[in-house]
N, C-alpha and C positions, 0 to 999 in steps of 0.2 A: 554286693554278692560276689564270690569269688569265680570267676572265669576260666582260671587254669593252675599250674606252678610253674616258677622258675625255679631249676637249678642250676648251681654255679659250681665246676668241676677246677680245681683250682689244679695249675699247671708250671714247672718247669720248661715244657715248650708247645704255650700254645701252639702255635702254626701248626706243630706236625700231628698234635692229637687234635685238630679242629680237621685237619684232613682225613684223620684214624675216622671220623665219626661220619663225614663225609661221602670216603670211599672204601672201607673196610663194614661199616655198620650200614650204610646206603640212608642216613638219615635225612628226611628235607629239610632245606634252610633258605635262610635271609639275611642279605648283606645288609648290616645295618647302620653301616659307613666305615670307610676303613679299612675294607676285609674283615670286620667284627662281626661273626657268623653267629646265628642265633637257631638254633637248630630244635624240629618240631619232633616231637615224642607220641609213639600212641596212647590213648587212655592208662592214666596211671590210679594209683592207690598211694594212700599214706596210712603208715602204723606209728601209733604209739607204747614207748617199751620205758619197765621200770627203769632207771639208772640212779647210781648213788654218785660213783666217779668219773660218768661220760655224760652227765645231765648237761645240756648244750652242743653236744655233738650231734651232729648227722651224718646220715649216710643215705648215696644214692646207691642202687642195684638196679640194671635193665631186668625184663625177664622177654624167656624165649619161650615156643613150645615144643623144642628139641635141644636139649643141653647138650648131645654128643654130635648132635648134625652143626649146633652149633660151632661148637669146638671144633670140628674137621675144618670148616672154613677159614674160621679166624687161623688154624695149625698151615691151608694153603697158600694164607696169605704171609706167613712170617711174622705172624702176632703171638708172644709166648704168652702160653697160657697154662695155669693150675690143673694139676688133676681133680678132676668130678668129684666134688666132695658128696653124698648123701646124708643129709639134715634132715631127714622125715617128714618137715614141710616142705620140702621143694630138693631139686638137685643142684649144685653152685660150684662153678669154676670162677678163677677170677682172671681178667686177662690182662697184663700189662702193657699200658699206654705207653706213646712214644715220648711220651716228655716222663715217663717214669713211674707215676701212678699208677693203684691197682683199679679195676671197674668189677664189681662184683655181677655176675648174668646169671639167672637160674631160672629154672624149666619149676613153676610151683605146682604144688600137690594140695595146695591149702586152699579152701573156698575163694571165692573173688566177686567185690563187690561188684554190681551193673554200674558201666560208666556213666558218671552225671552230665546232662545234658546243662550244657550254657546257658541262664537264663537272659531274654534279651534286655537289653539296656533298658533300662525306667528310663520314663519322659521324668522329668525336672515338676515336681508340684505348683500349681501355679498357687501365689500369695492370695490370698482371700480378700484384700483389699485392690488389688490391680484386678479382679472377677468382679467387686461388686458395680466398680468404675466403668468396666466393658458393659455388664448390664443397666446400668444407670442410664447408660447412652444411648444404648437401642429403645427404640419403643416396643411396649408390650405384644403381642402379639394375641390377639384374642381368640376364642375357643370357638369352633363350631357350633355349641350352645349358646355362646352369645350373642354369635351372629344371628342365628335364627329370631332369637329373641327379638334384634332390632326393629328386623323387617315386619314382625306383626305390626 
């Protein structure tokens, strides 16, 4: 069953957009050797969309619930960013990363699904022959009807 996503934000300079996302986005993370930062995202969504010429593309987009409070921020930190576009589903700036990339952020208007809850790991099925070998072994254990039975 599936537990989360990964995305992978490809980069001219890691280091500096792994700090963008660090301390510009305040996102949490895990060294996961190396300085190889793996950073946690709130509940997200995935859409599916026709394509003819981008079939195999994707695209990551954060969302906010203030597109212009956003923008003030990332504008006081020295992050250049797009003007507010209005798309009718949501509102979208895009900000440029320090290794050069754009990240697309928008404040949506469009319904949203309830985030899915994790289901817990399945135990491992146990083989029907190493069951019937555990009970082969044990002795049977008799019914409180039988017992009565005995002692008449």
């Amino acid at each position: 069953m599936i537990i989360g996503a990964h995305a992978i934000v490809f980069s001219r300079d890691p280091e500096a957009d792994r700090a963008f996302m660090r301390e510009a986005l305040g996102l949490p993370h895990v060294d996961v050797g190396g300085g190889w930062l793996i950073f946690g995202l709130p509940p997200s969504e995935v859409a599916v969309h026709d394509a003819d010429e981008e079939a195999g593309k994707h695209e990551l987009y954060l969302m906010c619930a203030n597109v212009e409070a956003f923008v003030q921020d990332m504008q006081a930190r020295g992050v250049p960013c797009s003007d507010v576009r209005d798309l009718g589903w949501g509102s979208l700036v895009e900000v440029t990363l320090p290794g050069g990339g754009k990240l697309g952020v928008y404040q949506p208007r469009h319904a949203r699904p309830e985030p899915r809850r994790a289901a817990p790991p399945r135990a491992p099925k146990k083989k029907k022959a190493a069951a019937k070998k555990k009970s082969a072994a044990k002795p049977a254990k008799k019914s409180k009807k039988a017992a009565k039975k005995k002692k008449r």
